[in-house]
N, C-alpha and C positions, 0 to 999 in steps of 0.2 A: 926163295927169299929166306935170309936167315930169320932167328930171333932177335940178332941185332937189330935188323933192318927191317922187323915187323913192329918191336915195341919202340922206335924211332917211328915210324908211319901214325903209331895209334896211338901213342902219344902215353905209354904205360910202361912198367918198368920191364928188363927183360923174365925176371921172377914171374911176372905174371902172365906172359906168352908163353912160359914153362906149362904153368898150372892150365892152361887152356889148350894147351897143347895136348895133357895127360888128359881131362875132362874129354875132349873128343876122341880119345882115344879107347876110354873107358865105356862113354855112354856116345859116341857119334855128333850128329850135328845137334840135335836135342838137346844134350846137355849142354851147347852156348846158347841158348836161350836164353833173355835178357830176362832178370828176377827183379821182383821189384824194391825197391828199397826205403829204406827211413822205417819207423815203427811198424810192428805186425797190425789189420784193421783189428778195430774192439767190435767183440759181437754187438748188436744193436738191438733192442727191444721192438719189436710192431706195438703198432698204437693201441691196441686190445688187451696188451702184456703193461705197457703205462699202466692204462685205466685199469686194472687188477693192483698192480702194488701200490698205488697210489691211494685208492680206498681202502685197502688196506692199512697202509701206514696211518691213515686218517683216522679209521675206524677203530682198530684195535689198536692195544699193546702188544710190546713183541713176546714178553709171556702166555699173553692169550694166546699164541702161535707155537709155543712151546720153540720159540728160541731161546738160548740164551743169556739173557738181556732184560734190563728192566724197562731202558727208556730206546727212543730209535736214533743209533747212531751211523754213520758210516756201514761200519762195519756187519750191526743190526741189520740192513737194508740188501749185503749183499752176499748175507747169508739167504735171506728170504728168498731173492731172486736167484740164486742157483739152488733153493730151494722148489721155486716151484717152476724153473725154465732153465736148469740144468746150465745156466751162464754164467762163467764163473769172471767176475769183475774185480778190479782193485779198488782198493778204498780213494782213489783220486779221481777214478773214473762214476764212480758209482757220489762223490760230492758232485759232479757238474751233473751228473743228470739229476741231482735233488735242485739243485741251482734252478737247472732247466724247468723244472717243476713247479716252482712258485715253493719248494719248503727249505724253509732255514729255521736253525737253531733258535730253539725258544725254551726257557723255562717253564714246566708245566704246572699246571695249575690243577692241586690238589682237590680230589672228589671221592666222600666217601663212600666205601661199601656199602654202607647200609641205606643210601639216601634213597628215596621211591621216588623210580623215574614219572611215573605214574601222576604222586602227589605233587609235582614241581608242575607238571603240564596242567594240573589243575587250579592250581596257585596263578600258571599266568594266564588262564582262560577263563577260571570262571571267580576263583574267590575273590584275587586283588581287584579287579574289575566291580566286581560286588559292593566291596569297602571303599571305593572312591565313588562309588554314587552316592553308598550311604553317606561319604564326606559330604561331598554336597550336595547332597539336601537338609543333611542338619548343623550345615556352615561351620564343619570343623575342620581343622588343618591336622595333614598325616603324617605322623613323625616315627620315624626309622630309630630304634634304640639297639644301645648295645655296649659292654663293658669289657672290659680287660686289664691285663698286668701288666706293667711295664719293670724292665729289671737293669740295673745300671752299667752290668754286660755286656747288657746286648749291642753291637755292629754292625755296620750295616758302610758301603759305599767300598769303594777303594783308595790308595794311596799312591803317587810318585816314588819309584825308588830305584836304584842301579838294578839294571837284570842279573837277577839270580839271587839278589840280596831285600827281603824279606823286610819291609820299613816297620818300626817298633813305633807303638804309641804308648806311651808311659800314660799312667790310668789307677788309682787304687786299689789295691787288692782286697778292700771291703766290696760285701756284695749288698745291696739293699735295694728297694721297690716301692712302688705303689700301685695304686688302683687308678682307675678313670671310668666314669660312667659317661656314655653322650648320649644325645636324639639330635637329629637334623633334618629338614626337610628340605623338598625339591624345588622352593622358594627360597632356600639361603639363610633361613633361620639356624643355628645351631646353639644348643643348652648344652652344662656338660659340669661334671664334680669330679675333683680330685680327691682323694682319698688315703688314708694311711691303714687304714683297716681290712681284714676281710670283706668282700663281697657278701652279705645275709641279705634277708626279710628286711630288716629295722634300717639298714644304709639304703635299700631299693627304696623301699618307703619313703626316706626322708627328699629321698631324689623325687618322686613323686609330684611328694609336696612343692616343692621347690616347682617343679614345672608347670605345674596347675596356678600358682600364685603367679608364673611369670607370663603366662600364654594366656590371651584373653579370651582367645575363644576354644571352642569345646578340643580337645586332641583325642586323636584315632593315634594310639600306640600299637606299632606294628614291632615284636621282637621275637628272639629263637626261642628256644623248650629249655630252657635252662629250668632247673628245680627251683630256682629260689621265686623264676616268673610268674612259675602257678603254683608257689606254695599258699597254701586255703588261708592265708591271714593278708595275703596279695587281696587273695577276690574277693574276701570278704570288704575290705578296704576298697578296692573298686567298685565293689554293688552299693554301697553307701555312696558313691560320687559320680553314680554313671551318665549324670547331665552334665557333668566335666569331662569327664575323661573316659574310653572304653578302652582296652588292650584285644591285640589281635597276635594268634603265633605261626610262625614261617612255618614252611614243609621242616620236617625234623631232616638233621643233616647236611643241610642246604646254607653254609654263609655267604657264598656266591651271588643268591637273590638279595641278600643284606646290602645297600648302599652304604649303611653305617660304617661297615667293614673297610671300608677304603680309608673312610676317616682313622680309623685304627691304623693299618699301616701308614699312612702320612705322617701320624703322630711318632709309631717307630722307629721311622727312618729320619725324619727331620727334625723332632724335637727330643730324641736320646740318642738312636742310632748314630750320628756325626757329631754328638758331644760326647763331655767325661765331666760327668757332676761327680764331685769330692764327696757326696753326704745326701742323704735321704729329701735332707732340706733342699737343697740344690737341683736336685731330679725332680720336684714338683714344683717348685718353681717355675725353671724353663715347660714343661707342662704344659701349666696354666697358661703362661706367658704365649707361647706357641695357640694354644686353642684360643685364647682372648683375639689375637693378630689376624686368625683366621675367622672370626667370629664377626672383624671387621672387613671383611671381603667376602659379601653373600655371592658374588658371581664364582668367586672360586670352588665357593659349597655347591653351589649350581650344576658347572662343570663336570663335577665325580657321577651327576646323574645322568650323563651321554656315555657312561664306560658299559660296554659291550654287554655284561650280563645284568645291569640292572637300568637299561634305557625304559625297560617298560615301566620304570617308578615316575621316569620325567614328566610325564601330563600329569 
């Protein structure tokens, strides 16, 4: 049989009854051996090599592992795994098996060095627990405090725009601020002062007051270590009212346990964040106006206290 009349039978060009021809010729019958074709397989992981970089990714960061990386990306993940299983993976292959996983991309959520793992486990075992018997039994409601600065900058959300071209939001290039002090409780009460001044002693105070005159029954203030909370003209001022009001402070480092804290960012992102107040007046305005709105929808205040790190405040 020619080549002709072989690559007419198999149905291939005669070039390739050439090469199959030199192929047995080279290596025998062996080398027609049928190869398999389409993509080379990708190594696979055993289930035991999973559950290793899986806790891992969970547990640490990828600095802690001296890769590096700060956060786990891609790429993070498949250096680790030819790190400790000599497999070396592409970054396509190494997304579906995060897919596979149950892990996608999230923004992390900041946690200080210095916080005591220690004092947080104590906080939701023995003290909070503590301060909500003592709530009720001397019939006073617990209110979550907490202040911040808002600045006329700040951004928040994204835009509509042609890909590649970058939407401008025209905005004044004056820069100015204020303050906000709140409390809110896990009954949908919320108090809260706008401010043009420094945060001191004499603004905390006056807020105080204000709370005490508007809350009828006794308040358990729960807030962080800030200086100005336990500055001695604070307690002194408190032990003079302690049938009104007591104050209690979080594990230091910890605003994560703070429910108030939500209400801070809510206020950054939806009552500056997505505007552009022209002037100082204009930025406490909307503010007020925002916290009033929300002030009249206790379920919404309710709500923030089913988010993940501070569910134990909802009873």
């Amino acid at each position: 049989m020619t080549r002709i009349e072989a690559a007419r039978v198999f149905g291939v060009t005669r070039q390739t009854v050439g090469k199959w021809v030199g192929d047995w010729e080279a290596g025998g019958s062996r080398a027609l051996q049928g190869k398999r074709r389409g993509r080379p397989p990708v190594p696979r992981l055993a289930p035991g090599q999973v559950a290793r970089i899986v806790r891992l990714i969970v547990d640490r960061c990828p600095d802690q592992l001296r890769l590096p990386f700060a956060l786990w990306t891609r790429e993070a993940v498949g250096q680790l795994i030819a790190r400790k299983f000599g497999l070396s993976l592409s970054v396509w292959t190494v997304g579906r098996y995060l897919k596979r996983w149950g892990l996608t991309p999230q923004k992390p959520r900041r946690r200080a060095f210095e916080q005591d793992p220690a004092a947080v486990r104590r906080w939701l075992s023995e003290e909070y627990p503590a301060i909500r018997r003592a709530a009720r039994q001397a019939g006073a409601e617990i209110h979550w405090g907490d202040e911040m600065g808002l600045r006329s900058d700040h951004q928040t959300g994204t835009s509509y725009g042609r890909r590649g071209q970058t939407p401008v939001i025209p905005g004044t290039g004056q820069r100015f601020r204020c303050n906000m002090i709140s409390t809110w409780t896990n009954r949908g009460r919320l108090a809260f002062m706008v401010f043009r001044e420094r945060f001191t002693v004499n603004v905390f105070l006056r807020f105080l007051r204000r709370l005490v005159r508007q809350v009828k029954r006794r308040v358990f203030l729960i807030v962080d270590r800030h200086p100005v909370h336990r500055a001695a003209s604070v307690t002194r001022w408190l032990a003079r009212r302690s049938s009104k009001i007591r104050m209690f402070f979080l594990p230091s480092y910890s605003p994560e346990l703070n429910p108030d804290e939500l209400l801070n960012q809510d206020v950054k992102t939806n009552a500056v964040g997505r505007r552009r107040p022209v002037d100082q007046a204009e930025l406490i305005g909307s503010v007020r106006s925002y916290l009033r709105s929300t002030q009249r929808c206790p379920d919404v205040v309710r709500a923030y206290f089913y988010e993940e790190h501070v569910r134990y405040a909802a009873a």
